[in-house]
C-alpha positions as CSV (number, residue, x, y, z in Angstrom):
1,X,18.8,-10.1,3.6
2,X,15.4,-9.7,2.9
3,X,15.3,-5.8,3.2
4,X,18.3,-6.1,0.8
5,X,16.6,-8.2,-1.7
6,X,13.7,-5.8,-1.5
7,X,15.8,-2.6,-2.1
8,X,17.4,-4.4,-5.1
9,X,14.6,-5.0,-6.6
10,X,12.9,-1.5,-6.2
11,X,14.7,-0.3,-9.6
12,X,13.1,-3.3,-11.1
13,X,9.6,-2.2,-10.2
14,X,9.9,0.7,-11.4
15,X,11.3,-0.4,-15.1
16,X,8.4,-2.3,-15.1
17,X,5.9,0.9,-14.0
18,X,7.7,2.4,-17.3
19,X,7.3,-0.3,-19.4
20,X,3.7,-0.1,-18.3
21,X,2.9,3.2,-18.9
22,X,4.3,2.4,-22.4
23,X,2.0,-0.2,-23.3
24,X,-0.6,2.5,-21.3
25,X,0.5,4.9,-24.0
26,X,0.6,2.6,-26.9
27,X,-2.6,0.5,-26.3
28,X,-4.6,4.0,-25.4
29,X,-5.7,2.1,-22.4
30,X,-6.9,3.9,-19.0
31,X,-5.3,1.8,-16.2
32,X,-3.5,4.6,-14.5
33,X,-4.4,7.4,-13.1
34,X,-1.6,10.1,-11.1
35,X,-3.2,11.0,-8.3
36,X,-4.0,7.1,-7.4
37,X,-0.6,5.4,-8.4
38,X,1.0,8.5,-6.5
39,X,-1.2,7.4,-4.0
40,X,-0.1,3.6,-3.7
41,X,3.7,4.3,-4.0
42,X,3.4,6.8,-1.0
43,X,1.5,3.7,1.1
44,X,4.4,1.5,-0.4
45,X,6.9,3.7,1.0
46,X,5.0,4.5,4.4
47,X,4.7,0.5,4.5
48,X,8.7,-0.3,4.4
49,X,9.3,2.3,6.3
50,X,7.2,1.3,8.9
51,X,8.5,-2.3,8.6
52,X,11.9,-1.2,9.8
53,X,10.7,-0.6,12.8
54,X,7.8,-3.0,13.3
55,X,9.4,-6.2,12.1
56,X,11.8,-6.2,14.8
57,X,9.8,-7.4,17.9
58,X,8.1,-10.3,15.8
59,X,11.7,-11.3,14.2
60,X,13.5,-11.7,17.9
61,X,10.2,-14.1,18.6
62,X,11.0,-16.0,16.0
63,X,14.6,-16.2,16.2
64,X,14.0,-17.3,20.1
65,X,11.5,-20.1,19.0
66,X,14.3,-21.4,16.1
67,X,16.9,-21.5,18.9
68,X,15.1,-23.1,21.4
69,X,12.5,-25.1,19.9
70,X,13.6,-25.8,16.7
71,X,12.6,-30.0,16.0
72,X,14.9,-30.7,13.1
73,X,18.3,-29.0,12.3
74,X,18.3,-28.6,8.7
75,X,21.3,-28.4,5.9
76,X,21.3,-25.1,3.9
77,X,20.4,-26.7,0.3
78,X,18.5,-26.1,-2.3
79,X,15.7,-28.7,-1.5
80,X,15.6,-27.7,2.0
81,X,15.3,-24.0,-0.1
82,X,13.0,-25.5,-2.6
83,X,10.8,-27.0,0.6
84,X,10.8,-23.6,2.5
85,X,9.2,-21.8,0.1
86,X,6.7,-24.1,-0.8
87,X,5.4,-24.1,2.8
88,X,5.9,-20.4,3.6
89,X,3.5,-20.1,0.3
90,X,1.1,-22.4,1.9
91,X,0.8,-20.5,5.2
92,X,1.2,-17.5,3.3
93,X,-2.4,-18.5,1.9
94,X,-4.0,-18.9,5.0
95,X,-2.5,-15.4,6.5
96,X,-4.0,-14.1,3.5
97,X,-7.7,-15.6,3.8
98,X,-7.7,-14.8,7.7
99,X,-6.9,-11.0,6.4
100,X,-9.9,-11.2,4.2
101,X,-12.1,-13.1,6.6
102,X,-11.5,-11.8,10.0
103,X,-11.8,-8.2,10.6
104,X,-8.8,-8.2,12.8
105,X,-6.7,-8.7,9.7
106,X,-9.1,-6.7,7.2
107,X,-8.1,-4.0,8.9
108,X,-4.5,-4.0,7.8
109,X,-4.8,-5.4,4.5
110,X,-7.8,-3.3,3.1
111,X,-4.6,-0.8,2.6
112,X,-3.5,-3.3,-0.6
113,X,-7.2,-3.4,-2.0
114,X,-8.1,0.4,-1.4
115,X,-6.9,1.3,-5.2
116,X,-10.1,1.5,-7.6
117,X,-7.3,1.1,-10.4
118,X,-5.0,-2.1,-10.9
119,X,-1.6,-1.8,-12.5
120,X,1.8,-2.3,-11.0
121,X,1.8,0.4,-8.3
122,X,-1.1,-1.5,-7.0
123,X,0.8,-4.0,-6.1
124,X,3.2,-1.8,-3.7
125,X,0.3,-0.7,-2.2
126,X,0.9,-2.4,1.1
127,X,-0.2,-2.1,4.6
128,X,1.7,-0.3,7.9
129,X,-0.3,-1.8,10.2
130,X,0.1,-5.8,10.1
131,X,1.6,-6.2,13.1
132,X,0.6,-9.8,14.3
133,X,0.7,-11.3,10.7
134,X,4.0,-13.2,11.8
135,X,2.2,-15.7,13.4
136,X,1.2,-17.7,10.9
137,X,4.8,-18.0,9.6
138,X,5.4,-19.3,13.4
139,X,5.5,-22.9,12.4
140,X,8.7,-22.5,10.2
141,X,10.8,-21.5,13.2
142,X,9.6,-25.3,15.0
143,X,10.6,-26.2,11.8
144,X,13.7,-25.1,11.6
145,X,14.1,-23.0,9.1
146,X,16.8,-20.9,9.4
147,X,15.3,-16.8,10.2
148,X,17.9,-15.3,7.3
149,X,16.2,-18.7,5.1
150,X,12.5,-16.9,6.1
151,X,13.2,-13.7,5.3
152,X,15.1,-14.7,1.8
153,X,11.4,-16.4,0.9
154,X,9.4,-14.2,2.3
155,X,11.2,-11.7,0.3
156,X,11.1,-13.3,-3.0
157,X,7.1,-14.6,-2.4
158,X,6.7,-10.9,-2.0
159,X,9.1,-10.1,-5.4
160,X,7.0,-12.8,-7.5
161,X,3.4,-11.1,-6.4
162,X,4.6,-7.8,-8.2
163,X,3.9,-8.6,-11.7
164,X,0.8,-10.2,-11.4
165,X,-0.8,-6.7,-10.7
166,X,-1.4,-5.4,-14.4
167,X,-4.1,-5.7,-16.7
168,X,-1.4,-6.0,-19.8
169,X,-1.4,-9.7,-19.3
170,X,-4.2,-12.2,-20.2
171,X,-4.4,-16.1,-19.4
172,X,-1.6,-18.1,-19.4
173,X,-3.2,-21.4,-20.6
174,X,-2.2,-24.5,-18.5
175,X,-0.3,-22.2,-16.0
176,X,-3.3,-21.2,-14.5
177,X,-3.9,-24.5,-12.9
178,X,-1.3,-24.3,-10.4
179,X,0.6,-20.7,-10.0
180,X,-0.8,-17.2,-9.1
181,X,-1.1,-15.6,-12.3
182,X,-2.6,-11.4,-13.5
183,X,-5.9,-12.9,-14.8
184,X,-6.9,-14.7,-11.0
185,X,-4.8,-12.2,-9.2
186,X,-7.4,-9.3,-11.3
187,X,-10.0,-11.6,-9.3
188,X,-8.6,-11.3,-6.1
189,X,-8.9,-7.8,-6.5
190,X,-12.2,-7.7,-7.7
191,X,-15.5,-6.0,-5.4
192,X,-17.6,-8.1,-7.9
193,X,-19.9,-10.8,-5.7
194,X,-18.8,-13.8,-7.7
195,X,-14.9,-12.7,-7.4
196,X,-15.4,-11.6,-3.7
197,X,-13.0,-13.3,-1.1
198,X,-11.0,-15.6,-3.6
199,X,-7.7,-16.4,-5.3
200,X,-5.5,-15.8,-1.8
201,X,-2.4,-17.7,-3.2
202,X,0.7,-15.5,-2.7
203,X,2.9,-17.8,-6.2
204,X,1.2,-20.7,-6.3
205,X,-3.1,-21.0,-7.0
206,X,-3.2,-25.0,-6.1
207,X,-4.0,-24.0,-2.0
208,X,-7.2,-21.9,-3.7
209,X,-8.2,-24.8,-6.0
210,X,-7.0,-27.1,-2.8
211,X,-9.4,-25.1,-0.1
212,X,-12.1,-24.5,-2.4
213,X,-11.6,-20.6,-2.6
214,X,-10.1,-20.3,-6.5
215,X,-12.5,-18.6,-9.1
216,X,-11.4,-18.0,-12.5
217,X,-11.8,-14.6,-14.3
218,X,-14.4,-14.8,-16.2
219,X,-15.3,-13.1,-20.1
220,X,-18.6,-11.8,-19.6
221,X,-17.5,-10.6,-15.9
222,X,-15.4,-7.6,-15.7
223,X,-13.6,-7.0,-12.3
224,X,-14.2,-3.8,-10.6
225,X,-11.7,-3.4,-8.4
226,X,-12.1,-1.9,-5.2
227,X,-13.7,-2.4,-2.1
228,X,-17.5,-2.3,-0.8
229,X,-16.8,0.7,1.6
230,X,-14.7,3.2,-0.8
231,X,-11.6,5.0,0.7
232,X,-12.8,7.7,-1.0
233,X,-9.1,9.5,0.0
234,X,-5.5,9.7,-1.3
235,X,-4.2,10.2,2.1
236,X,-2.2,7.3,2.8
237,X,-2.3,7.8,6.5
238,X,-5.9,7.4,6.1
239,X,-6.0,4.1,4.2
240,X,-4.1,2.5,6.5
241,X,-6.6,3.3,9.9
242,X,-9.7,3.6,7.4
243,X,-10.7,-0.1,8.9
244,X,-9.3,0.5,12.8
245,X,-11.2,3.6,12.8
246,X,-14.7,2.1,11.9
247,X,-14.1,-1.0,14.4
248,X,-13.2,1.1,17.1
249,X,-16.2,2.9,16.8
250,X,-18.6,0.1,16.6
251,X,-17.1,-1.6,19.5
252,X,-17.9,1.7,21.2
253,X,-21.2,2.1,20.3
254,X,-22.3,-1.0,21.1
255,X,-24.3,-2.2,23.8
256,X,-23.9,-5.7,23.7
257,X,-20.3,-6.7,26.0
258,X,-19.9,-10.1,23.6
259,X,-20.5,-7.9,20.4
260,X,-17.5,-5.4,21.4
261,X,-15.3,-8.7,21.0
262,X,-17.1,-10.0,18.1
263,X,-16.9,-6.7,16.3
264,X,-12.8,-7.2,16.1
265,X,-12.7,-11.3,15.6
266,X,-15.8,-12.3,13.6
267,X,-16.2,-12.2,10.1
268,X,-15.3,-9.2,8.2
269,X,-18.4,-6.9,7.5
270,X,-20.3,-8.1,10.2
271,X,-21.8,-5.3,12.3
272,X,-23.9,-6.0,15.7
273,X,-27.6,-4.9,14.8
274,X,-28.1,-1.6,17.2
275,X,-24.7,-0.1,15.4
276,X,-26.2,-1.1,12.0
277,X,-28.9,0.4,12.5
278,X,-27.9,3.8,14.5
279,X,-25.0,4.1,11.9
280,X,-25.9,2.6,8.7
281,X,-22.5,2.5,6.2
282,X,-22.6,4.0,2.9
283,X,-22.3,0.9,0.2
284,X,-20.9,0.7,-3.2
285,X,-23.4,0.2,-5.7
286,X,-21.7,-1.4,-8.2
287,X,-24.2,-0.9,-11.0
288,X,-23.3,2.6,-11.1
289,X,-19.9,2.4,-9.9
290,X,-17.3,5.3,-11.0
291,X,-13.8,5.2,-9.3
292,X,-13.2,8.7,-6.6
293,X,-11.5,11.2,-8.9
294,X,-10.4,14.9,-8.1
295,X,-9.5,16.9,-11.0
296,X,-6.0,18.7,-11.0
297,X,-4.3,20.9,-13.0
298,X,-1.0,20.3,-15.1
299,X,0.8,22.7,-12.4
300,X,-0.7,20.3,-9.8
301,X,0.4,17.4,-11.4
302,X,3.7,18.5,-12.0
303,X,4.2,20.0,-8.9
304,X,3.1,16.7,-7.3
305,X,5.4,14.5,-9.4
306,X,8.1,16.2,-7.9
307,X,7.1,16.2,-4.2
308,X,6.5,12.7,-4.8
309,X,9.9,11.8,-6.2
310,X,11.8,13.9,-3.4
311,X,10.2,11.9,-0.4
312,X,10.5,8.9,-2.5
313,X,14.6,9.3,-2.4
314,X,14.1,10.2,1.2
315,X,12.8,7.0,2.2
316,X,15.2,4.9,-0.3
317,X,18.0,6.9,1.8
318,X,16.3,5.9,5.3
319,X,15.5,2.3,4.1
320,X,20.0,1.6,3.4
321,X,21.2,4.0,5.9
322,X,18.6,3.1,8.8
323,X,21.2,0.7,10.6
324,X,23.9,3.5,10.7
325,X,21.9,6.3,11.5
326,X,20.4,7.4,15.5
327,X,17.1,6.7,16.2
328,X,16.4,10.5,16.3
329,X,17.3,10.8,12.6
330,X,15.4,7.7,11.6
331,X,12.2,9.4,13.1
332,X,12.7,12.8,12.3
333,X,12.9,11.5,8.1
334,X,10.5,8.8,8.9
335,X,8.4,11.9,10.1
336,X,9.2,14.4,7.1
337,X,8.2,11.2,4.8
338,X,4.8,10.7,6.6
339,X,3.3,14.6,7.1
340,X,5.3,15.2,3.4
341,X,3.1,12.2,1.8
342,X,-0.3,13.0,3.9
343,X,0.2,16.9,2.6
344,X,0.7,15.8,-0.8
345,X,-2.6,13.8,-0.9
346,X,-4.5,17.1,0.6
347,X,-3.0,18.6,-2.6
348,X,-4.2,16.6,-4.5
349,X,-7.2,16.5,-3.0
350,X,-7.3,20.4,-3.5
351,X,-6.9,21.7,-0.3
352,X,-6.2,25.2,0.0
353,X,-4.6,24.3,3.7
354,X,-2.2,22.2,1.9
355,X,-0.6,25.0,0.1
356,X,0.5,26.9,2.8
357,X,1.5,23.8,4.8
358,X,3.4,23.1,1.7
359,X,5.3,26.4,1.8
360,X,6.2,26.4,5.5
361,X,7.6,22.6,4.7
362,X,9.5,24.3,2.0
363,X,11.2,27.4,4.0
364,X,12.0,24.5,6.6
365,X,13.9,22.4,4.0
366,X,15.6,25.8,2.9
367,X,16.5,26.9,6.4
368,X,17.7,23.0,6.7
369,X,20.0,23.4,3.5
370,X,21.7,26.6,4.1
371,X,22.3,25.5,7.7
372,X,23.5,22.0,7.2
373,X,26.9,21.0,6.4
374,X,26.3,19.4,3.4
375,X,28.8,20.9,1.4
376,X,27.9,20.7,-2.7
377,X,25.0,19.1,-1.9
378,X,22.8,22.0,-0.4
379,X,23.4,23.5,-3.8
380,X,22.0,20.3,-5.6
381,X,19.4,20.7,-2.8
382,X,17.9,24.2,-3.2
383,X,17.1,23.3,-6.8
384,X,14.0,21.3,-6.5
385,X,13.1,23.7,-3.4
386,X,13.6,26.7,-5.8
387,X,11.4,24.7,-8.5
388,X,8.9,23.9,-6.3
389,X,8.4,27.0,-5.3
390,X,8.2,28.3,-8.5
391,X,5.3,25.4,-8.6
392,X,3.6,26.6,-5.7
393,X,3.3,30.2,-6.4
394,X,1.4,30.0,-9.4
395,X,-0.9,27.1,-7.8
396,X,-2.1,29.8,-5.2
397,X,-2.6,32.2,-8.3
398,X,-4.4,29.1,-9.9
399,X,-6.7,28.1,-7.2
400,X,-6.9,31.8,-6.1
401,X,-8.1,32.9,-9.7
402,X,-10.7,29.7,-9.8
403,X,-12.2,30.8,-6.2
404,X,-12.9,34.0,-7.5
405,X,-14.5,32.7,-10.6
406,X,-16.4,30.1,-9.1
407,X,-17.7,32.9,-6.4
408,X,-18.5,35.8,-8.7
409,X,-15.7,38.0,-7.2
410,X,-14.4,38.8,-10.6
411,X,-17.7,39.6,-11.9
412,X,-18.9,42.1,-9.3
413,X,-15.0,44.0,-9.5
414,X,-15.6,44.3,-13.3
């Protein structure tokens, strides 16, 4: 149900993307840049991916707490519907504040705040790695809320959060008192001091204003949107163990047996003092803060439009077919998708590696076709691989032509 509701509404996010770039176009704004919103939709796809496979385990403990320990047996209607997602929004709120405010839960959910842009792909920027999230949503099963009734409002909490990540929309008068709306959703997103750490609310702003976390956006304060310790990446593999990666390491280097706990469970940014100081982190400095950037050419840009939209319609395919297909063919697409997306990034992060890894990906996929008893299909197939190659050669001529400039290897031939 849920997964169903969230591949139904996938078309629907991106009309909206389009009708976004529109107003983009039309307003002469600067919202969206490619290589970033390529960059969130590749972490939106590794995310559902991922979530076939991770959401099992913490769905059979629910569905054995709701059968066993269930306290009330409740009627499928519309208020006990209504009720449902009112409380699933509630602990949705404090799942969200623990995953700003415990570094345990940072971890995973930096991924959704990694962007240094906000517009709509932002908000399918989501996280492969929240793994123990589900316990917060525990309380429902003693509850008794139905598991396909969870998953039908988790689904559409996570729907209704979509929209609120564009800058097109301003303030929303008296709806701002009580549901999540883009202006105090922009704050949420904010790396600015005042807007740090507020605005958790998944649809509805009253727990903020309830808990003594909302803050509103403010004129003479504009967001910058980010976090402290940059990604500084498009490699979605890397967002999502950016975090993991740092915490591991301090709870190495540290000397102190209570500080290796403390480094995972305390509050987020803390740092015992001999790691501080033997490994001071880099900072932000947000009065001369300019978003990462790598400059691409058309070719590249192009080229990794196309890349992008091939994996893209190989995850949709994994996402409806997973529950038909062996495991071996849900990890051997699930692992095209990943090394396909993390090879993209190093293209457009310029890397001359990437190229080549590019074309042995492509002679693979060609070998695949022309063996593969796919009929009319393979025909269909070899013509992106034929484009792409196309692509591909004259990027190597590209880059190959700017190395030699940028060295003085033309200059010393003529």
């Amino acid at each position: 149900m849920s997964m169903n509701i969230i591949l139904f509404a996938i078309p629907v996010f991106f009309l909206l993307i389009a009708v976004e770039l529109i107003a983009e176009k039309t307003k002469k704004t600067d919202y969206y840049r490619l290589n970033d919103a390529i960059t969130s939709l590749s972490i939106g796809g590794l995310s559902r991916i991922m979530g076939v496979m991770k959401n099992l385990a913490p769905f059979t403990i629910y569905i054995l707490l709701y059968e066993h320990f269930a306290l009330f047996e409740l009627k499928q209607t519309i208020w006990v519907w209504i009720a449902a997602f009112v409380v699933y929004d509630f602990l949705y709120y404090w799942n969200h504040r623990f995953g700003h405010e415990m570094s345990f839960f940072w971890a995973a959910h930096v991924v959704h705040h990694s962007s240094e842009d906000y517009n709509l792909t932002t908000a399918l920027r989501q996280s492969s790695g929240s793994f123990f999230n589900f316990i917060f949503f525990l309380p429902l099963a003693f509850l008794g809320v139905d598991p396909v009734l969870l998953v039908t409002v988790a689904s559409v909490n996570l729907v209704y959060q979509f929209w609120v990540h564009t800058r097109h929309v301003g303030k929303l008068g008296f709806i701002e008192w009580f549901m999540v709306t883009p202006s105090n959703h922009r704050v949420h997103h904010a790396q600015n001091q005042i807007y740090l750490d507020r605005n958790y609310g998944g649809v509805f702003i009253v727990w903020d204003r309830l808990f003594g976390s909302y803050q509103d956006e403010l004129d003479d304060e504009k967001p910058i949107y980010g976090v402290r310790k940059a990604l500084k990446s498009w490699n979605p593999f890397y967002a999502n163990i950016q975090v993991y990666k740092q915490l591991i390491q301090d709870s190495i280097h540290t000397q102190k047996w209570p500080d290796k706990f403390k480094v995972w469970f305390g509050r987020t940014g803390w740092r015992p003092d001999d790691v501080s100081q033997k490994f001071p982190l880099a900072r932000v400095d947000l009065s001369q803060f300019s978003p990462y950037q790598t400059d691409i050419s058309l070719i590249t840009k192009i080229y990794s439009v196309l890349q992008y939209v091939i994996i893209s319609l190989l995850a949709v395919y994994l996402l409806i077919n997973a529950s038909s297909l062996a495991m071996s063919y849900q990890l051997g697409i699930s692992f095209v998708v990943i090394a396909s997306s993390i090879n993209l990034a190093w293209i457009m992060e310029n890397k001359l590696i990437a190229i080549w890894l590019e074309g042995l990906k492509l002679i693979a996929a060609s070998v695949f076709l022309f063996n593969a008893d796919l009929g009319v299909y393979a025909s269909v197939g070899f013509i992106p691989v034929l484009v792409s190659v196309i692509l591909l050669v004259q990027m190597y001529y590209q880059r190959k032509t700017q190395f030699l400039n940028s060295s003085g290897l033309n200059t010393l031939k003529n």
